[in-house]
Residue, then its C-alpha position, 0 to 999 in steps of 0.5 A: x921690488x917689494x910693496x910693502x917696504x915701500x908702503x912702510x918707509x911712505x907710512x913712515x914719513x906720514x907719521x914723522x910728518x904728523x909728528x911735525x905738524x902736532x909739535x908745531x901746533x902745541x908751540x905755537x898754542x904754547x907762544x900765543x899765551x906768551x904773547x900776552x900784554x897790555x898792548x890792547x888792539x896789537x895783542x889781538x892782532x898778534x892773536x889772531x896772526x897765532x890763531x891763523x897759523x895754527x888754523x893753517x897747521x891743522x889743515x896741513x895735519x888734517x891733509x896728512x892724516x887723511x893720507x895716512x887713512x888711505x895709506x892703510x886701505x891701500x892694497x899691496x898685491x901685485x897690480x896687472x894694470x895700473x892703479x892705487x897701489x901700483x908700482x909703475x916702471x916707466x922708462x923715465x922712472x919709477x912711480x908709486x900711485x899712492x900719496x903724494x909725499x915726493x921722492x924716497x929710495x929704495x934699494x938705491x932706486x928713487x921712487x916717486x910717490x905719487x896720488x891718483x889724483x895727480x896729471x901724471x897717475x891719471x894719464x898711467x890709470x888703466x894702462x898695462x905693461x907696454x902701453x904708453x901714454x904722453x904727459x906734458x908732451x913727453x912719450x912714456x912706455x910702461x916697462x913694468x908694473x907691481 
């Protein structure tokens, strides 16, 4: 399989994703000046229900933009051990230690896209072709790795 199809389709989903996330925090900035009355203490608190929202939006834009920055560092030789950037066979899937973005397919294959940071990656790191490793009580063997 090819890495940097893979990389590409997963950058791809980060940018819509970032997309998503600016358009929402310009309808919600957009229905806060809307919300205007003279309602008095229910106009603030409406307010600062608006202003928590946005606040919550851009922590999750932020989230995605620091994903998208280790996207682009993200190496896609071909790895010998498993590490940021590999693409891991086992014989219960396929994992992409890259982001955590969930599922995409590729070539009718579904690859899970995973970060190093995740149980599953940090039981995988460092292991090689034919090693094993349990998570959550389950035995995997690492089949392949690119």
């Amino acid at each position: 399989m090819n890495k940097e199809n893979i990389l590409q389709i997963l950058k791809d989903k980060i940018s819509e994703k970032i997309k998503i996330f600016e358009n929402l925090i310009a309808e919600t900035r957009a229905s806060s000046n809307d919300t205007k009355s003279s309602m008095g203490d229910k106009y603030e608190t409406g307010r600062e229900m608006l202003q928590q929202e946005i606040n919550n939006i851009q922590r999750q834009l932020n989230e995605t933009l620091n994903q998208q920055n280790f996207l682009k560092k993200l190496n896609t030789e071909v790895c010998t051990k498993v590490q940021n950037g590999a693409l891991v066979k086992t014989d219960k899937g396929f994992f992409y230690i890259s982001v955590s973005s969930g599922e995409i397919v590729f070539e009718g294959k579904k690859i899970m896209t995973i970060s190093s940071e995740s149980p599953l990656a940090k039981a995988m790191f460092g292991k090689k072709i034919a090693e094993t490793f349990i998570i959550n009580n389950v035995n995997q063997v690492i089949e392949e790795i690119g």
